[in-house]
C-alpha positions as a printed Julia matrix, in Angstrom:
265×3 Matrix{Float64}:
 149.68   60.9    80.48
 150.58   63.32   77.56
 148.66   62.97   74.5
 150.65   62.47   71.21
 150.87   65.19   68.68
 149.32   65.41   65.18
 147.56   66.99   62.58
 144.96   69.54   64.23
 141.87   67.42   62.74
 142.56   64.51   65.36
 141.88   66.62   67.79
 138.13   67.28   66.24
 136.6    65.91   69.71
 137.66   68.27   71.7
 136.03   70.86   70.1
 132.8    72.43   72.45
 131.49   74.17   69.5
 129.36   72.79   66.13
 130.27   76.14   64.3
 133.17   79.11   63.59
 130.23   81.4    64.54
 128.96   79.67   67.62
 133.02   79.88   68.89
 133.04   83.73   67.69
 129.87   84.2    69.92
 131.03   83.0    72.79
 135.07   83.68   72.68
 133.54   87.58   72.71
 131.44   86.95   75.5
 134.35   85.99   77.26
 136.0    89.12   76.71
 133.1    91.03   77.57
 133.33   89.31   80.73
 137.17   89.14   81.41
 138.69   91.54   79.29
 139.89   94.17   81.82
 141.92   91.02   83.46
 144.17   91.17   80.63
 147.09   93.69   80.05
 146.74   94.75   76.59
 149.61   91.75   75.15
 147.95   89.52   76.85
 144.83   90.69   75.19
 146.02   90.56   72.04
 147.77   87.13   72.49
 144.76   85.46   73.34
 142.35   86.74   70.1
 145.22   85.93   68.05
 145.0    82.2    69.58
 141.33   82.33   68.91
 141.9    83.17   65.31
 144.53   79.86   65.49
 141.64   77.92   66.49
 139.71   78.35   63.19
 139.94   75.47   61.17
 138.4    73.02   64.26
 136.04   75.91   65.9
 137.93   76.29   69.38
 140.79   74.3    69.58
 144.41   75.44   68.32
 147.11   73.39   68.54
 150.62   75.89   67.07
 153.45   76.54   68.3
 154.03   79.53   71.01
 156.86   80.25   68.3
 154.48   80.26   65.18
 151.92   82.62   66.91
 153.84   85.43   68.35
 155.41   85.63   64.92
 152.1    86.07   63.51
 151.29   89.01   66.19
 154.98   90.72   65.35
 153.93   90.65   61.74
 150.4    91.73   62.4
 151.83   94.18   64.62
 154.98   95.68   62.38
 157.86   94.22   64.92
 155.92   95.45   67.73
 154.39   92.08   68.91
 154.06   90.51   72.46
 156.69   88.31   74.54
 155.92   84.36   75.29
 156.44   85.52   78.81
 153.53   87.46   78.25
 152.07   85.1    76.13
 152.76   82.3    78.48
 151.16   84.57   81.2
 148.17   84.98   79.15
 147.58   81.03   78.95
 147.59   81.0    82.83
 145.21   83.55   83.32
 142.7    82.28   80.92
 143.46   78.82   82.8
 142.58   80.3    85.86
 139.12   81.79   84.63
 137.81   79.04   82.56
 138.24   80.25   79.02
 141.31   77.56   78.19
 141.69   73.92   78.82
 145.12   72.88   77.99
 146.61   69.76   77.3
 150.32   68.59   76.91
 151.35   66.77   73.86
 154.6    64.38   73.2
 156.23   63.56   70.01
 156.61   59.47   68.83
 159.9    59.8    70.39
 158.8    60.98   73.65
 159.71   64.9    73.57
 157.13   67.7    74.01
 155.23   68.99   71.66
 153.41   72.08   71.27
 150.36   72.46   73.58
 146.82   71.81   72.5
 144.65   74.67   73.65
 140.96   74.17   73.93
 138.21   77.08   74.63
 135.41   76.3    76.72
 132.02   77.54   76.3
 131.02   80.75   78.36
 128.64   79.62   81.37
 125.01   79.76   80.43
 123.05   81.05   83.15
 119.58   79.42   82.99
 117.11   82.39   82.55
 114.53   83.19   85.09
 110.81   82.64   84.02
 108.48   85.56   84.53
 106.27   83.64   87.28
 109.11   81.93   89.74
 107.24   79.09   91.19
 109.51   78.57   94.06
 109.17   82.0    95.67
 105.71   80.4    96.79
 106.65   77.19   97.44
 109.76   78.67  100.01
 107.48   80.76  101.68
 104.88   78.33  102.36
 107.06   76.33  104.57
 108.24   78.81  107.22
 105.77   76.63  109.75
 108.2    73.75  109.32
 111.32   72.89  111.61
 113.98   75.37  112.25
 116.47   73.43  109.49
 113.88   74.48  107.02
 114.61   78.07  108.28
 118.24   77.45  108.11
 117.93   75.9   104.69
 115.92   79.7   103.64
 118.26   81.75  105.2
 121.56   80.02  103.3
 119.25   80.74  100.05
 118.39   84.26  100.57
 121.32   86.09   98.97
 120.22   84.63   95.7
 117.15   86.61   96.48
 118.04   89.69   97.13
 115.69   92.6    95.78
 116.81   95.77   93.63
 118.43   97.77   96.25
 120.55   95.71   96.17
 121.88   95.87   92.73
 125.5    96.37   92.0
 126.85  100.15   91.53
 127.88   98.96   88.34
 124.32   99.0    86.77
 123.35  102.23   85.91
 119.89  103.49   88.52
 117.61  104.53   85.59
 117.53  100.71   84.34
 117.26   99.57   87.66
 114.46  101.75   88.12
 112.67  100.7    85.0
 113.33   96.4    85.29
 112.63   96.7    89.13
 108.94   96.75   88.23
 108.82   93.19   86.21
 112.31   91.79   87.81
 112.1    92.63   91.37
 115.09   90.24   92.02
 119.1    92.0    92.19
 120.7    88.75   90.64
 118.46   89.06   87.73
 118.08   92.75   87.12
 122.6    92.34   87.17
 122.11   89.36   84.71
 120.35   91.61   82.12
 122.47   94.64   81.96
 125.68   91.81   81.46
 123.61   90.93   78.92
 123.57   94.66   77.71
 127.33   95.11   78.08
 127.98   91.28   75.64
 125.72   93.23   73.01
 127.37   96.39   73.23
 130.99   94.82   72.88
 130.22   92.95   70.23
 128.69   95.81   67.86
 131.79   98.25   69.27
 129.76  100.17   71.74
 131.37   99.4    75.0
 132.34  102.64   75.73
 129.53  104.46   75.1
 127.62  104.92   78.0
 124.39  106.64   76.62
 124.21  105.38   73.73
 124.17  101.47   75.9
 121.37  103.11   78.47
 119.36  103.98   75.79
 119.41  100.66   74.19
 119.44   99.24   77.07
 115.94  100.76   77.89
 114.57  100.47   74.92
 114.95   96.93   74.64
 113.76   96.39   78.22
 110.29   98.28   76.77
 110.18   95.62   73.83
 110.52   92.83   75.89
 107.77   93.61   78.41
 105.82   94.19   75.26
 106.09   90.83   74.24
 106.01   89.52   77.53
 102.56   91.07   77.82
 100.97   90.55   74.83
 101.74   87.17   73.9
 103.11   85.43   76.71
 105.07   83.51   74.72
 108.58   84.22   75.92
 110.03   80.87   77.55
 113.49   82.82   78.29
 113.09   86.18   78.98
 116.67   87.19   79.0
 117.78   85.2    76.18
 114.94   87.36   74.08
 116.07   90.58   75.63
 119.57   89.6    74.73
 118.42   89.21   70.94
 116.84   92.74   70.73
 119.85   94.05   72.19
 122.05   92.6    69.44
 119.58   93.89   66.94
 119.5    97.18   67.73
 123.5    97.74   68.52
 123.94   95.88   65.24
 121.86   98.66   63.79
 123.53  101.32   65.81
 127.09  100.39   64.87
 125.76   99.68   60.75
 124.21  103.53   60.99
 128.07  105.1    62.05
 129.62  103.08   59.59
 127.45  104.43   56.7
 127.45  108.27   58.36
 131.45  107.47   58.68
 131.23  106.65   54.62
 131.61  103.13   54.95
 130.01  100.21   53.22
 131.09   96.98   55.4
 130.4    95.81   58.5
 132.55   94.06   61.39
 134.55   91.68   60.49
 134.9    88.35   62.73
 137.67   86.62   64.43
 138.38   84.23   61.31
C-alpha cells in the first residue's frame, strides 16, 4: 500500500540519523565505498539528492523534476537525464544506500517518491585479545560436525597472506604483527581510504601510506600503554581523520586559502 504524500516533516520517522552531520558522515562513507559503481551523472545525481535530504537528515522527498533542475542550474545547462537519474536510484537500491517508498495523492495518483538513506554497515571492531580463537581450537577432540562447523568458519580467519592486492604490502607488513588476521588488516586500510575521501586525499597514494602508517604507530601506542582502547579500529579511524584533516587544512593555507571543506548542506 502506497503511503500518502505531504509535507517532508511527516516523514520525520523515517529518518536513521539524529543529526545533518551524522547523515554527512555516513552518506560519504558510502561513496568511499561505492563510488566507482556510479558513472559520473549518476554520481552527481545522488549527492545532489543527499543535499535534498537536509532539512529531515536523510530522507528527501522532491520531485525527479525539481532536482535535475537544480543539477542543470548547478551545472550551467549541462545537468544529468532522469534516465540517468532514475538509473542512479536503482543502483543505490541495489547496494543498500536508498530505501524508497511510493507515495499517492488524496485522489489516488502518484506522487513523488520518498527516498530514505540507510546507515552504512558498522562492522563490529575486533578486540585486541579474540577470545574465541582459543575457545575454537580447544574443541578439535570433539565430533567430526564440530570439525565441519571450523572448517565453514575458517575463511573469516584467514591470516595476512592473504590480504587483498588492493592493500598496499608495506601496511600489511607493519599491522601483520598486532592484526595477524586478513579480514581485519582489509577492515583498517577501508578505514584509511573513508578518511582519505573525506579530507580530499583519495588519490594520493603516498601521502594515504604515510598516514596510514603513522596512525597504525599511534594506535599500538595507545594500545600498549594504556590498554584502554575498547575498539581498536574505531580509534585508528579517529587518528586517521585527524591527521588527513590536518593534511588537507596545511594545502589549503600553502594554496592561500583560509576555509576549509565545505559539507553536503
Amino acid at each position: 500500500m502506497k503511503m500518502k504524500s505531504g509535507k517532508i516533516e511527516q516523514f520525520e520517522s523515517y529518518s536513521q540519523f539524529k543529526t545533518l552531520k551524522e547523515f554527512n558522515d555516513h552518506f560519504e562513507m558510502w561513496l568511499a565505498e561505492k563510488k566507482q559503481d556510479f558513472s559520473k551523472g549518476e554520481w552527481i545525481g545522488l549527492k545532489r539528492l543527499a543535499r535534498f535530504s537536509a532539512k529531515i537528515p536523510g530522507v528527501a522527498n522532491a520531485k525527479i523534476g525539481t532536482i535535475l533542475k537544480a543539477i542543470h542550474e548547478e551545472y550551467q545547462n549541462n545537468g544529468i537525464s532522469r534516465s540517468t537519474f532514475k538509473r542512479m536510484v536503482q543502483k543505490a537500491i541495489k547496494f543498500g544506500i536508498l530505501t524508497v517508498y511510493e507515495t499517492e495523492r488524496k485522489n489516488g495518483s502518484q506522487s513523488s517518491n520518498l527516498y530514505v538513506f540507510n546507515r552504512f554497515p558498522a562492522n563490529e571492531p575486533p578486540k585486541v585479545e579474540k577470545t574465541n580463537h582459543h575457545k575454537e581450537t580447544s574443541n578439535l577432540s570433539k565430533p567430526n560436525n564440530q570439525k565441519i562447523k571450523k572448517r565453514q568458519q575458517e575463511p573469516s580467519e584467514l591470516n595476512h597472506t592473504f590480504v587483498s592486492d588492493r592493500v598496499p604490502q608495506p601496511f600489511v607488513q607493519q599491522a601483520k604483527y598486532f592484526f595477524s588476521e586478513a579480514k581485519t588488516i582489509e577492515e583498517m586500510w577501508h578505514m584509511v581510504k573513508i578518511a582519505a575521501y573525506r579530507n580530499n586525499s583519495e588519490t594520493q597514494t603516498e601521502r594515504m601510506l604515510t598516514i596510514a602508517n603513522h596512525s597504525f604507530q599511534q594506535l599500538i601506542r595507545k594500545l600498549k600503554f594504556t590498554h584502554a582502547v575498547k575498539k581498536p579500529i574505531a580509534y585508528f579511524y579517529g587518528i586517521l581523520n585527524n591527521q588527513f584533516e590536518k593534511a588537507y587544512y596545511q594545502d589549503l593555507y600553502e594554496m592561500g586559502f583560509g576555509e576549509g571543506r565545505c559539507g553536503l548542506a
